[in-house]
DSSP file (Angstrom, degrees, kcal/mol; ACC not computed):
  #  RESIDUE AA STRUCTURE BP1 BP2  ACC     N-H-->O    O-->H-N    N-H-->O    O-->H-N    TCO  KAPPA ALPHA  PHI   PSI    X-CA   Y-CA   Z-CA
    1    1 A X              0   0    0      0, 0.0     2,-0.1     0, 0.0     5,-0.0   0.000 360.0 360.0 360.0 156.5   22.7   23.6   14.3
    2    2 A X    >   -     0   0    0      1,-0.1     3,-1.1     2,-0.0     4,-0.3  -0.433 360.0-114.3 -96.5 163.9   23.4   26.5   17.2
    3    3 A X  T 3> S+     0   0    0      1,-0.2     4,-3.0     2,-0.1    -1,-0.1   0.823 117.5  54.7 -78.2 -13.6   22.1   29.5   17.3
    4    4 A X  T 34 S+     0   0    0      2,-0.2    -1,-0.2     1,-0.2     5,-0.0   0.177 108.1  51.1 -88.1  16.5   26.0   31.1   16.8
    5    5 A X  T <4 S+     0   0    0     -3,-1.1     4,-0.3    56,-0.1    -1,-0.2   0.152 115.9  46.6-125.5  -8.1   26.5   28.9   13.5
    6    6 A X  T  > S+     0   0    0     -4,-0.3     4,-0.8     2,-0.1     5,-0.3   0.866 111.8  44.0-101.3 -50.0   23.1   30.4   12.4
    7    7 A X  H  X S+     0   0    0     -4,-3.0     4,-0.6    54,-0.3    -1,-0.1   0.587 109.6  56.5 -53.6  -6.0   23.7   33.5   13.1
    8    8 A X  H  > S+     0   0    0      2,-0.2     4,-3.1     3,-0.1     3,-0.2   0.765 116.7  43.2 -79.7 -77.2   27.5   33.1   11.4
    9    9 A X  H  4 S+     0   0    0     -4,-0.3     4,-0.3     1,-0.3    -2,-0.2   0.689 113.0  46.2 -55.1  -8.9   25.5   32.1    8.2
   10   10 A X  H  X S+     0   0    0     -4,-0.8     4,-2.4     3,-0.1    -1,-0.3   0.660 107.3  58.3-104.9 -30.8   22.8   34.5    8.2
   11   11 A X  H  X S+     0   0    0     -4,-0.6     4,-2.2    -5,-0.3     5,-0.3   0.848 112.4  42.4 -71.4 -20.9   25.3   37.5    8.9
   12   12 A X  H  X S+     0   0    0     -4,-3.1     4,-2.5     2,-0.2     5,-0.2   0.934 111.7  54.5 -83.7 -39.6   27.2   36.5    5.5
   13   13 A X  H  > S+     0   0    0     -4,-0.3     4,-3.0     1,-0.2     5,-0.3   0.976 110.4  51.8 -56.9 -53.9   24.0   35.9    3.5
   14   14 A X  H  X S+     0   0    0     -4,-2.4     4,-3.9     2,-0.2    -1,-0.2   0.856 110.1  37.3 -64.2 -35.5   23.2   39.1    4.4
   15   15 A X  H >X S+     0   0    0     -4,-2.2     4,-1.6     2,-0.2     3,-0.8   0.969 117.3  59.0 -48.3 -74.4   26.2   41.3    3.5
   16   16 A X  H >X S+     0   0    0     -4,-2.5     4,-1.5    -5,-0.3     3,-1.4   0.655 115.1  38.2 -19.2 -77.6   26.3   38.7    0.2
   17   17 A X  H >X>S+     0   0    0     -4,-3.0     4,-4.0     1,-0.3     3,-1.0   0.856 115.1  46.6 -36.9 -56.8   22.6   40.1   -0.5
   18   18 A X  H <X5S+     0   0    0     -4,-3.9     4,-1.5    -3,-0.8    -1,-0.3   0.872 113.2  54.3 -71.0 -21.5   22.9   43.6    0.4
   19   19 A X  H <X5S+     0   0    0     -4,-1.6     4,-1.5    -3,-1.4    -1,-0.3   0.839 113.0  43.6 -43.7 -43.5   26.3   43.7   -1.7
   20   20 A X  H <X5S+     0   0    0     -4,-1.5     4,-0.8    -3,-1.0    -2,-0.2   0.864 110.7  51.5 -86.6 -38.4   24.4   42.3   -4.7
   21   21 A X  H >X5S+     0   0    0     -4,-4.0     4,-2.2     2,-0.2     3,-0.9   0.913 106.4  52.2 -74.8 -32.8   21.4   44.5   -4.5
   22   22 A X  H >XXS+     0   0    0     -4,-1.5     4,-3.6    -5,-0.5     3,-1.0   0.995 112.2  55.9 -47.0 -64.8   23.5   48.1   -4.3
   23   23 A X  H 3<5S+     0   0    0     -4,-1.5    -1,-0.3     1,-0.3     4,-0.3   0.828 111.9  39.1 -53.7 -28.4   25.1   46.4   -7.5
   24   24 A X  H <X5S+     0   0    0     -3,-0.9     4,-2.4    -4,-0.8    -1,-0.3   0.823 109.5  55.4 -97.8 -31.8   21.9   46.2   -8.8
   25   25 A X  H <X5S+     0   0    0     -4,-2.2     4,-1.8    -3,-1.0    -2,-0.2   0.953 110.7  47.9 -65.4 -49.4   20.4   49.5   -7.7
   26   26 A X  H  X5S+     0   0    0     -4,-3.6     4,-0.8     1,-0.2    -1,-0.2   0.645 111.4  49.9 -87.1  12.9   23.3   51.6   -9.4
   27   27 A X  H >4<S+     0   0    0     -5,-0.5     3,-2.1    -4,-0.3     4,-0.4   0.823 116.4  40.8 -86.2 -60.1   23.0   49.6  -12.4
   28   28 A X  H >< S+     0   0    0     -4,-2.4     3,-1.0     1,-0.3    -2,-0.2   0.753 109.9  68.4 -16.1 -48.7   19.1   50.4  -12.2
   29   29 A X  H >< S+     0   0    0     -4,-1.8     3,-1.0     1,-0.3    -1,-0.3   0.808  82.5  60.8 -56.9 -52.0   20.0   53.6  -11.3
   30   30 A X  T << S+     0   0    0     -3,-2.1    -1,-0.3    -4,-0.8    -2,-0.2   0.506 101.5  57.7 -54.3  -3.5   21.5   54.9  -14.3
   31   31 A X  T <  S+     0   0    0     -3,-1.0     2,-0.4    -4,-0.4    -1,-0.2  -0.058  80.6 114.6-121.0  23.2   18.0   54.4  -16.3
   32   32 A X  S <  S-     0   0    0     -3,-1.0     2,-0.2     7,-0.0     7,-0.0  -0.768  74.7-112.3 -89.2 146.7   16.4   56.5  -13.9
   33   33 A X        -     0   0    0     -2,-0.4     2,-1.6     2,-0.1     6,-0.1  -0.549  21.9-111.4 -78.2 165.0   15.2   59.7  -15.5
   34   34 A X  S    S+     0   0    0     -2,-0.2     2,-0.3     4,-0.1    -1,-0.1  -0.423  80.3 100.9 -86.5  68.3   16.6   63.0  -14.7
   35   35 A X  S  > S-     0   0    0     -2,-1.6     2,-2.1     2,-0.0     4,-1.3  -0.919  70.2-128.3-154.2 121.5   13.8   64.5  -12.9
   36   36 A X  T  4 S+     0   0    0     -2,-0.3     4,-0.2     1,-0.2     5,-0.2   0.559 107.4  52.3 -52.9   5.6   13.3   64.9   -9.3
   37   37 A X  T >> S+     0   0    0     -2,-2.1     3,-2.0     3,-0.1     4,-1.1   0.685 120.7  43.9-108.9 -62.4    9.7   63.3   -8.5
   38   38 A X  T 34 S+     0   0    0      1,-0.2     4,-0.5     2,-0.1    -2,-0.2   0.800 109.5  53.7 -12.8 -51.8   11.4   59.8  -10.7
   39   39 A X  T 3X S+     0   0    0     -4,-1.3     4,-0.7     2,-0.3    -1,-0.2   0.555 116.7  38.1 -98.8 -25.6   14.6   60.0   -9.0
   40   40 A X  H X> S+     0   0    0     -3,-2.0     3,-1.8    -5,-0.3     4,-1.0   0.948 109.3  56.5 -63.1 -79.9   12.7   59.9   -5.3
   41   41 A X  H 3X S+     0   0    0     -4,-1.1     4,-1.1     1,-0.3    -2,-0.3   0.513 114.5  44.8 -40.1 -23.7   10.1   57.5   -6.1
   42   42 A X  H 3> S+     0   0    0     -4,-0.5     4,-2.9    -5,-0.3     5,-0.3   0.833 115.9  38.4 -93.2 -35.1   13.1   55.2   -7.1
   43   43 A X  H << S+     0   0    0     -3,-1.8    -2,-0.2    -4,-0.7    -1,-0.1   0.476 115.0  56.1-100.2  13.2   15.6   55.5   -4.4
   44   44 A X  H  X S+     0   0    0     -4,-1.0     4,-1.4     3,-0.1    -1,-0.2   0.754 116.4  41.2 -90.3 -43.0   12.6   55.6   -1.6
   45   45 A X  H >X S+     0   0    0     -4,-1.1     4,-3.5    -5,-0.2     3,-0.8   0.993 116.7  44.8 -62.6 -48.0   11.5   52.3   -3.2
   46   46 A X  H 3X S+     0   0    0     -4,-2.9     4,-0.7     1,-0.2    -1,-0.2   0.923 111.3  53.7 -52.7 -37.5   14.8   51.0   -3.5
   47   47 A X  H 34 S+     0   0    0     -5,-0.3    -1,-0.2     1,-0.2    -2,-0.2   0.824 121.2  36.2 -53.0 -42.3   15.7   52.2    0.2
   48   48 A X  H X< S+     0   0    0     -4,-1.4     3,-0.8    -3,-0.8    -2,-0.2   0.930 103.3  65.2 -68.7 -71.2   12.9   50.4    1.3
   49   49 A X  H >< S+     0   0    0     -4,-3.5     3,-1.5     1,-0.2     4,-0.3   0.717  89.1  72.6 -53.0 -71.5   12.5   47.0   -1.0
   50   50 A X  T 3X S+     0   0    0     -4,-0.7     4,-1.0     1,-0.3    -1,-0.2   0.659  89.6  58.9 -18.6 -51.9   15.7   45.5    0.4
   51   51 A X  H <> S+     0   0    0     -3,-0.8     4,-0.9     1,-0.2    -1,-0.3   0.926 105.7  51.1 -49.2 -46.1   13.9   44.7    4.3
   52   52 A X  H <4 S+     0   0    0     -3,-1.5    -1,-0.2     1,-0.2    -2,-0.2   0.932 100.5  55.5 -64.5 -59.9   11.3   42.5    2.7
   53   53 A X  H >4 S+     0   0    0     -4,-0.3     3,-0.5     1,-0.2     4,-0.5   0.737 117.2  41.2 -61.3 -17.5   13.8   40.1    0.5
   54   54 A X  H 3X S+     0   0    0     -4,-1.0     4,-2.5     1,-0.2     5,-0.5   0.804  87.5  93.6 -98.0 -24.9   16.0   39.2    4.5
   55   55 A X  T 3< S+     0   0    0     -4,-0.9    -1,-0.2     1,-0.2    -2,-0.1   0.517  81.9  45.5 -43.3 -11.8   13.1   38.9    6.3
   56   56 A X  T X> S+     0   0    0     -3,-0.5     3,-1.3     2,-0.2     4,-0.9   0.863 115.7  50.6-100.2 -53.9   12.8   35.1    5.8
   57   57 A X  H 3> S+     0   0    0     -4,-0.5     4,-2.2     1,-0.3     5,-0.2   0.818 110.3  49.2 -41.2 -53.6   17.1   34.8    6.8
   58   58 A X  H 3< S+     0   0    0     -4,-2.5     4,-0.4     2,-0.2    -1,-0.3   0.690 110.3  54.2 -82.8 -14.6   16.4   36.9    9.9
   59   59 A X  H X4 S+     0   0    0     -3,-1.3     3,-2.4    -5,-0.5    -2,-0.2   0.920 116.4  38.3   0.6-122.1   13.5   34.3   10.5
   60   60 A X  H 3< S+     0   0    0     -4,-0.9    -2,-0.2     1,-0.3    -3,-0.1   0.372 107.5  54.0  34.7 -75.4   15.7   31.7   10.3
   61   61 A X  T 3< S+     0   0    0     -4,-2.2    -1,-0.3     1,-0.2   -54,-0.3   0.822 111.8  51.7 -74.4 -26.0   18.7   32.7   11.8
   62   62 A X  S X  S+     0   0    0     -3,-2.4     3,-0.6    -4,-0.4    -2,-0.2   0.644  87.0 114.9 -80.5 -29.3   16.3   33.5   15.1
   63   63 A X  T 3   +     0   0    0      1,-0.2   -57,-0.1     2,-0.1    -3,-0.0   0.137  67.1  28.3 -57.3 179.1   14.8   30.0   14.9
   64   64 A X  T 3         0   0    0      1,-0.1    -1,-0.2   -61,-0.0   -61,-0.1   0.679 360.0 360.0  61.3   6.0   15.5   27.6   17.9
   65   65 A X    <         0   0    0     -3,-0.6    -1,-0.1   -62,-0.0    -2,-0.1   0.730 360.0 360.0 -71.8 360.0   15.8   30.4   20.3
């Protein structure tokens, strides 16, 4: 496979993903309490956690170079 049909297929997995985790963060989101040290600690993790879950795709997509 080329590296411009890997990169094709890793650029859709990622929008897919990062589409599906926002859906999942505002659902999450609503069960946050209403209190500002919570309400960090969740959307600094959340802001964060996302990098980890592509990291294998951007692997991937980079192999064969």
């Amino acid at each position: 496979m080329s590296l411009r049909v890997r990169k094709l297929i890793g650029l859709v997995g990622i929008l897919g993903f990062i589409l599906a985790y926002m859906r999942l963060m505002i659902l999450v989101a609503a069960h946050v309490p209403d209190h500002g040290p919570w309400q960090f600690a969740f959307y600094a993790l959340a802001g964060v956690s996302w990098g980890l879950p592509i990291l294998p795709l951007i692997s991937w997509m980079n192999r064969g170079r």
